[in-house]
C-alpha positions in Angstrom: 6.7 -33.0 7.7 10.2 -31.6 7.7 10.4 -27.2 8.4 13.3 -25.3 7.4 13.4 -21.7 9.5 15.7 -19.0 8.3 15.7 -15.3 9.1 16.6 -14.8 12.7 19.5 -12.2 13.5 20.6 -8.9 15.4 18.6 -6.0 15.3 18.2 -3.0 17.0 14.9 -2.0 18.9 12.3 -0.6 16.1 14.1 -2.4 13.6 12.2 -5.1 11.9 13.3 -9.0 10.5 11.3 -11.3 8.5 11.6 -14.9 9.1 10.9 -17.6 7.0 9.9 -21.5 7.1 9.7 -23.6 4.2 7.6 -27.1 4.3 8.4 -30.4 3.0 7.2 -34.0 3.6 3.7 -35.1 3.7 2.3 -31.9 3.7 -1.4 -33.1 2.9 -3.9 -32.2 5.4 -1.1 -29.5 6.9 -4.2 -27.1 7.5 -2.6 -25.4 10.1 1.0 -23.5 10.3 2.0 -20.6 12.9 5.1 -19.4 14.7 5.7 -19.4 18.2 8.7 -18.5 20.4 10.5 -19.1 23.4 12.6 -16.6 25.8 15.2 -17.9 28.0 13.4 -18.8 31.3 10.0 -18.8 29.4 7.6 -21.3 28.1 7.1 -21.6 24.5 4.5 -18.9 23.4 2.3 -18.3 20.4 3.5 -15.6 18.2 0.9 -16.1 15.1 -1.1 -18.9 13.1 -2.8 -19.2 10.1 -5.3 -21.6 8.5 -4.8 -22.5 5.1 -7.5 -20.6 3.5 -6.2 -17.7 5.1 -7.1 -17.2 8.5 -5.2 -15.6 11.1 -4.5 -15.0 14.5 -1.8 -13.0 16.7 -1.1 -13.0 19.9 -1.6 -9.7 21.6 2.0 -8.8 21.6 2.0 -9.5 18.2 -1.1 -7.4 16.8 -0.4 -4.5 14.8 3.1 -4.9 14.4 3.5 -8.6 13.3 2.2 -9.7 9.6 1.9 -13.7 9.0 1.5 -15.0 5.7 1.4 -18.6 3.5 2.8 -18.9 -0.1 1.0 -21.8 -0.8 2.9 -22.4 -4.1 6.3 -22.4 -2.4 5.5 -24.6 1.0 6.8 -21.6 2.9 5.4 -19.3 5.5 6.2 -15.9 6.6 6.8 -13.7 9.7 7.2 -9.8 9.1 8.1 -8.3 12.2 7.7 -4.6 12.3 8.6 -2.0 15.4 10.8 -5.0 17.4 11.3 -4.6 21.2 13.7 -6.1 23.1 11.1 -8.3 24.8 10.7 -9.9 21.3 14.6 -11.3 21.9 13.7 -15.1 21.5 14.5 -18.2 19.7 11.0 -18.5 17.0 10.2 -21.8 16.2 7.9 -22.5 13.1 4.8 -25.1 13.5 2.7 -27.2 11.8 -0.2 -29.2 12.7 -1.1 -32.1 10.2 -4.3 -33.8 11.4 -3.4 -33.4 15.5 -0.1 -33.7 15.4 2.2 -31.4 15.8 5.5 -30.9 14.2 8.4 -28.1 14.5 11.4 -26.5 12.7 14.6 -25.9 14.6 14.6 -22.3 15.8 15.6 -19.3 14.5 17.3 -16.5 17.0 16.0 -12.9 17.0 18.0 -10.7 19.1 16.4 -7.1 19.8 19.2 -5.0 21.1 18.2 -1.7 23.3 
């Protein structure tokens, strides 16, 4: 399973960004596909999953002002991010988990100025 993030950037606080990863490989039995993120100094953190039929879950940063979605047709998954702080400022890495494993895209960096 290859992923292909794309979408990070500058913004300024209240702003919002929309990332993007798109899927490729051996994506049967990908059931399983979220974003997480990672702040200098920090651990990697959940952002957001979603199960393929739909499911989701946020983190409770994230609620309320963060919208994951799945475009099964195109392989690709979405991040809206609405009302950005500058606590958001992190590199977001895309995920997928294909039977137990884990696999990740690259990083994208969002930048929340003040």
């Amino acid at each position: 399973v290859q992923l292909q993030a794309s979408g990070g950037g500058l913004v300024q606080a209240g702003g919002s960004l929309r990332l993007s990863c798109a899927a490729s490989g051996s994506l049967f039995a990908v059931d399983v596909m979220g974003w997480y993120r990672q702040a200098p100094g920090n651990q990697r953190e959940l952002v957001a999953t979603i199960i393929r039929t739909g499911t989701t879950n946020y983190a409770e940063s994230a609620k309320g002002r963060f919208t994951i979605s799945w475009d099964h047709a195109k392989n690709t998954i979405s991040l809206q991010m609405n009302s950005l702080r500058p606590e958001d400022t992190a590199v977001y890495y895309c995920n997928a988990m294909r039977y137990t494993k884990p696999y990740w895209g690259q990083g994208t960096l969002v930048t929340v100025s003040s």
